[in-house]
VEXDREN-2710 file (C-alpha; in Angstrom, 1 decimal):
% VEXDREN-2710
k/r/px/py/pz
1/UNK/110.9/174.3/103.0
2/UNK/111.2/177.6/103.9
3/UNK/113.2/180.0/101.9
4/UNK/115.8/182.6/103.1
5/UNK/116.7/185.0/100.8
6/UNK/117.8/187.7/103.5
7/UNK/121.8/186.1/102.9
8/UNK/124.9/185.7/100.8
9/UNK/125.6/182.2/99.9
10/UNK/129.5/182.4/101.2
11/UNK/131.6/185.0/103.5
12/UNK/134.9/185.2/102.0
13/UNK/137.2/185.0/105.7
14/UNK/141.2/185.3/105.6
15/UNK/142.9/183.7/108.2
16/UNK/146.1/185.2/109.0
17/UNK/148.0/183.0/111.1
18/UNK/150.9/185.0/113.3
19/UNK/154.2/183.7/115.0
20/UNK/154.0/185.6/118.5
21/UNK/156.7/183.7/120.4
22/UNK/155.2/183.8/124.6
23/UNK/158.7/182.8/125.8
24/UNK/160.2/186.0/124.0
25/UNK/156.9/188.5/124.2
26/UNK/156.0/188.1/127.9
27/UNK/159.2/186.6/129.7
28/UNK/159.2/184.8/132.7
29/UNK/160.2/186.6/135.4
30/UNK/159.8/190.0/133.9
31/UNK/158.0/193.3/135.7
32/UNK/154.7/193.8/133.7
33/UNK/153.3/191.2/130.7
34/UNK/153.5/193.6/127.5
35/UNK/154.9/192.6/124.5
36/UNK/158.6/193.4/124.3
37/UNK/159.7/195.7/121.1
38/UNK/161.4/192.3/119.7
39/UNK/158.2/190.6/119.1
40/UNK/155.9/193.8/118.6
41/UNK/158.7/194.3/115.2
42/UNK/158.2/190.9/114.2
43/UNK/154.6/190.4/114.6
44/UNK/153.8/193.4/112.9
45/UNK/156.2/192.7/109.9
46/UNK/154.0/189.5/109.5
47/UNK/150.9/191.4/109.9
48/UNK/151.8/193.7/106.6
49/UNK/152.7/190.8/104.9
50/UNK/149.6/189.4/104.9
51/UNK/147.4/192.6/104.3
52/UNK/149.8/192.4/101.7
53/UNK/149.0/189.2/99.9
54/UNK/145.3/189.8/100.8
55/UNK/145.2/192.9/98.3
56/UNK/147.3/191.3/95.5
57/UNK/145.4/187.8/95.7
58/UNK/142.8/186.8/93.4
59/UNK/140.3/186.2/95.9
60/UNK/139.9/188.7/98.3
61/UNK/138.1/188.5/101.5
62/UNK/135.3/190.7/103.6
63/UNK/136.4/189.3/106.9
64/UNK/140.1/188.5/108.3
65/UNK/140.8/187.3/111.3
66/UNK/144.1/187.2/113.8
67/UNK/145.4/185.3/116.6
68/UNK/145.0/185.9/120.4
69/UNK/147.1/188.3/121.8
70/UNK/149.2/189.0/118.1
71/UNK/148.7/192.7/117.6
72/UNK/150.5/194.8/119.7
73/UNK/148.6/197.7/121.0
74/UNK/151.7/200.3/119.8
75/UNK/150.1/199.2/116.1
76/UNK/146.6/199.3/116.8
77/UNK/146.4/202.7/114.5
78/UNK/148.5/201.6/112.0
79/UNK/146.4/198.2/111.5
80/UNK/143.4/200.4/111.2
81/UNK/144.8/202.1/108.0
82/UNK/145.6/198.3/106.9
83/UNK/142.0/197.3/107.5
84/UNK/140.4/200.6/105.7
85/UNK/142.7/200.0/102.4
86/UNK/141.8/197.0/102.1
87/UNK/137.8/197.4/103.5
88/UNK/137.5/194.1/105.2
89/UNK/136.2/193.7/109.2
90/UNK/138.9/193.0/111.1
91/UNK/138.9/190.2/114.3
92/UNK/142.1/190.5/116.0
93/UNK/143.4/189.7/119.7
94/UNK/145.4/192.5/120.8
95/UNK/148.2/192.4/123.5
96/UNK/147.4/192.9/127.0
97/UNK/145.6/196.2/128.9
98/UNK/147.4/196.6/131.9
99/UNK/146.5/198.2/135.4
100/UNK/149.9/199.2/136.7
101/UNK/148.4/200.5/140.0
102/UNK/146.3/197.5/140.6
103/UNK/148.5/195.2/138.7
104/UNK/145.8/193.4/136.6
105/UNK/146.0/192.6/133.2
106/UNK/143.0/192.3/130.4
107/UNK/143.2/189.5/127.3
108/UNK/141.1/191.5/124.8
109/UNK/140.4/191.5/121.6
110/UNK/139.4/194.3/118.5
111/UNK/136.5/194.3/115.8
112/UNK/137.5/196.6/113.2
113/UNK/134.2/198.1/110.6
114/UNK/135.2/200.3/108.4
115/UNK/133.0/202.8/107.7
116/UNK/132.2/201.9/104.1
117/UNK/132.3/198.0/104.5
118/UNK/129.0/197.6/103.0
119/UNK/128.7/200.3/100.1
120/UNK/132.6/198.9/98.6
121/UNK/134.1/202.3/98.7
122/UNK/137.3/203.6/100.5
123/UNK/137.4/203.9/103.8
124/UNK/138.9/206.8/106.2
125/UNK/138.5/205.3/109.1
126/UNK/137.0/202.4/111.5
127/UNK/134.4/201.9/114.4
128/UNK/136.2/200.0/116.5
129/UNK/135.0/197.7/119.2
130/UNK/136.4/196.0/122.3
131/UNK/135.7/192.5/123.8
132/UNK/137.0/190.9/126.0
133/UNK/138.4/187.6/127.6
134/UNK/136.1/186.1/130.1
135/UNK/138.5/183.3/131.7
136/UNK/142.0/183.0/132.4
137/UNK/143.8/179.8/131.3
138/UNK/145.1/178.1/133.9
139/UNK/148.5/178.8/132.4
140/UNK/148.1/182.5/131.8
141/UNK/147.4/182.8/134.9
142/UNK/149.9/181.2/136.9
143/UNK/152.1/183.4/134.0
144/UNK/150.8/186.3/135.2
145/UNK/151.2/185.2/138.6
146/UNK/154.9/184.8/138.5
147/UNK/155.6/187.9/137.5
148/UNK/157.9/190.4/139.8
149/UNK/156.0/192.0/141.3
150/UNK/152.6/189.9/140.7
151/UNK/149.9/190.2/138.5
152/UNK/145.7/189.3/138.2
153/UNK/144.0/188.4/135.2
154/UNK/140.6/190.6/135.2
155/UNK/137.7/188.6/133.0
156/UNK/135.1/190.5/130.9
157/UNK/131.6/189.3/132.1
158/UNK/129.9/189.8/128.4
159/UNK/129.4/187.6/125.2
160/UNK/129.1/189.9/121.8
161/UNK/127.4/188.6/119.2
162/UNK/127.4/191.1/115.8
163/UNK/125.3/191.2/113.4
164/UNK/126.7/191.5/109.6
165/UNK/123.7/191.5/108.0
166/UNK/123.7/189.9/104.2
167/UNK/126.9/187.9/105.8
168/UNK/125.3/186.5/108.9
169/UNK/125.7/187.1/112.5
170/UNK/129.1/186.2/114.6
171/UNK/130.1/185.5/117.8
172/UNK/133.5/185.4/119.3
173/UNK/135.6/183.5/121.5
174/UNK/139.2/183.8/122.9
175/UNK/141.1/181.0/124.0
176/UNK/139.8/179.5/126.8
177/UNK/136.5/180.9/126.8
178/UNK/135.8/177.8/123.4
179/UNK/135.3/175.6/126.4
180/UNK/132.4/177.7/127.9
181/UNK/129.3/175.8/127.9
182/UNK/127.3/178.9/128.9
183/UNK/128.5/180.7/126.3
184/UNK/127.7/178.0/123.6
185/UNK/124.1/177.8/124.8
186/UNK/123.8/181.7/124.7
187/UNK/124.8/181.5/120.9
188/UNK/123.2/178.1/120.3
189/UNK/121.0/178.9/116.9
190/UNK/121.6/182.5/117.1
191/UNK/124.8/182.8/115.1
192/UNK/126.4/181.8/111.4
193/UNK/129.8/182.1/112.4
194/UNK/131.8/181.7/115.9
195/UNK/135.1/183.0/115.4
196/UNK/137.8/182.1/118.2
197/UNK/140.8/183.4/118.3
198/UNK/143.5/181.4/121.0
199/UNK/147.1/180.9/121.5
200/UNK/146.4/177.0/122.6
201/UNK/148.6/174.2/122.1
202/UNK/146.2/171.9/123.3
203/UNK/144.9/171.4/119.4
204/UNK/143.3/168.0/119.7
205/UNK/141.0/169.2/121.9
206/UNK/140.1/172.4/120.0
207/UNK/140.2/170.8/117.2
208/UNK/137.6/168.3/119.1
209/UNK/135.3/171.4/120.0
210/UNK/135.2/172.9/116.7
211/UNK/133.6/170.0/115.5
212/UNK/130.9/169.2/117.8
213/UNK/130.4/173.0/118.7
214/UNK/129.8/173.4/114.5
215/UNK/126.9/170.7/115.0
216/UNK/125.4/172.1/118.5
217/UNK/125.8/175.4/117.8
218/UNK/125.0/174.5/114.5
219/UNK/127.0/177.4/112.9
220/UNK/130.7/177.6/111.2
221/UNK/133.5/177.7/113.4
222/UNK/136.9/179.3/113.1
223/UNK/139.4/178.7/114.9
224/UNK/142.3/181.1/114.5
225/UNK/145.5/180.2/116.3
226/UNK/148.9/181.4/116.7
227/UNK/151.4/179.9/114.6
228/UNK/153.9/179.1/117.1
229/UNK/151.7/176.3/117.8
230/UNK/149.5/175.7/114.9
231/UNK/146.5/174.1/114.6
232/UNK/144.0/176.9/113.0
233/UNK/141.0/174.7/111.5
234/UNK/137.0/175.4/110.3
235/UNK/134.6/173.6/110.3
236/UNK/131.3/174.1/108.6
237/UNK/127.9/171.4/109.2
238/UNK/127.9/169.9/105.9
239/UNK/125.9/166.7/105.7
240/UNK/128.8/165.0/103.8
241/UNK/131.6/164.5/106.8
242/UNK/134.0/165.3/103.8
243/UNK/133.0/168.3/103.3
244/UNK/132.6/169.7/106.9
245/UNK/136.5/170.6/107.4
246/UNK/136.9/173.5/105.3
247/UNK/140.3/174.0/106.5
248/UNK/143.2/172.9/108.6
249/UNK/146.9/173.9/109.4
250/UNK/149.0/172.2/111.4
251/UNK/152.6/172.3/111.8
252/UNK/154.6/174.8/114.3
253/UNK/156.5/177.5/113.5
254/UNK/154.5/178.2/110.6
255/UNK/153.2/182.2/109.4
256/UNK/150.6/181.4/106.9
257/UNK/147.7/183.3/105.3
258/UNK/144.5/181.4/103.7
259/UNK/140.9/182.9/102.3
260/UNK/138.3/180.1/103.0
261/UNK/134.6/180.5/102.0
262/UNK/131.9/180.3/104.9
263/UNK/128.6/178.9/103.9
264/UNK/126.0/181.3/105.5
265/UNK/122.5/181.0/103.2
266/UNK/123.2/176.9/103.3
267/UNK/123.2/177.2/106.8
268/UNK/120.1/179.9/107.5
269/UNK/117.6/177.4/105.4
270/UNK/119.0/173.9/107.2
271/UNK/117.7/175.6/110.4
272/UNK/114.3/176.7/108.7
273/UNK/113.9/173.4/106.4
274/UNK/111.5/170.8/107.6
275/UNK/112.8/168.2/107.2
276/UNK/109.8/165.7/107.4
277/UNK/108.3/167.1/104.2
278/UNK/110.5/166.6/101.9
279/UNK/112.9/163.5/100.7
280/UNK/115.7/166.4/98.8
281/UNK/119.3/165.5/99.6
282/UNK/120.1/167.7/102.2
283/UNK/123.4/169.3/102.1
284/UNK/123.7/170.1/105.8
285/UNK/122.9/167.7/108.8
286/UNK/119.7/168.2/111.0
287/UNK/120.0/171.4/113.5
288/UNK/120.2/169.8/117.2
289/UNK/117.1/168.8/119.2
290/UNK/115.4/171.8/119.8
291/UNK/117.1/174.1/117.7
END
């Protein structure tokens, strides 16, 4: 077996599960899709409240993570501060960039370092960086569509993957963009982690994904959804099918907050172990053909 000692054994994530109502955010029939001041109150109230519990719970995390589309882009500032008190990275979808000329709109999403993440101390202030959506849901589109007057969804051609270093490397996914077979290939035994964040109510079938996508990929996946709907699961490829969902929320209508530990060194040695040589119990299942 070949030994990794370059990792942490677990990333402490919190999953911070927001009620963004679409119906009431992004009306039908209305001139532009930005989040109306209704929502942008009540999302970021829920927002604080979880920072909140992060910093007075016993187990804090190093990585939290927010729905598609949940933080409006009037608060982007003040959830820096947020993120620097409490010195975790921050994966959040923000509300939509808008082209009022061309009327085209952009599903993006924020990465948050602070700029002491990995020496522990205080932080002032954040590097902050932007990805983006690559496809439209058939749904957000039409959405978009129907607007008066009309609007385009614009798709960001690039996949990000980051490197954490001691906690593994991530990629990220919004929404639709889970179902992207190109994508999965491009991080196929490249990552630790795939973080998605959606606003999907089709949760059998993301559900689905994040299960076969933890054993082809062969990393932890996250899926972060908006409460409204539910269905916010990981899944981790443990060898014991007990073990492998690490977490799941269902239920709509729900705000909710959760830390969940990542396995990441577990994970680094399955894909290094030969298996052939050795008859250990193995705690994770075989890394695809390939691999």
């Amino acid at each position: 077996m070949v030994k990794i000692s370059l990792y942490d054994e677990y990333l402490s994530v919190g999953i911070i599960q927001t009620t963004v109502d679409g119906d009431l955010a992004w009306p039908k029939g209305g001139m532009s899709p930005k989040m109306t001041a209704v929502q942008d109150s009540h999302v970021w109230e829920e927002i604080c409240k979880a920072m909140r519990a992060f910093v007075d719970g016993a187990e804090k995390p190093k990585l939290v993570v927010l729905p598609e589309l949940s933080l409006p882009r009037t608060r982007i500032n003040d959830f820096e501060k947020l993120v620097c008190s409490l010195n975790v990275i921050a994966i959040v979808g923000i509300d939509y960039k808008l082209d009022h000329v061309k009327k085209v709109a952009r599903n993006q999403g924020l990465v948050f370092v602070p700029q002491n993440f990995f020496k522990s101390t205080p932080s002032h202030h954040c590097t902050q960086i932007m990805f983006g959506k690559s496809y439209g849901a058939p749904g957000e589109t039409k959405a978009l569509a129907e607007l008066t007057p009309s609007w385009s969804f614009v798709g960001d051609e690039d996949v990000y993957l980051f490197d954490l270093e001691n906690y593994g490397k991530v990629g990220l996914s919004i929404c639709y963009d889970f179902m992207d077979l190109e994508r999965a290939l491009l991080y196929r035994g490249r990552i630790h982690h795939l973080f998605v964040i959606a606003y999907n109510r089709d949760l059998g079938m993301f559900q689905s994904l994040a299960n076969s996508l933890s054993r082809t990929i062969f990393c932890n996946v996250v899926v972060c959804n908006t409460g409204i709907y539910g269905g916010s699961t990981v899944v981790s490829p443990y060898y014991e099918a007990y073990k492998r969902t690490l977490y799941a929320h269902n239920g709509k209508d729900l705000f909710t907050t959760q830390v969940i530990k990542l396995p990441i060194k577990g994970i680094a040695d399955a894909m290094a172990y030969d298996y052939g040589s050795s008859s250990a119990k193995q705690e994770f299942k075989h890394p695809p053909p390939g691999l």
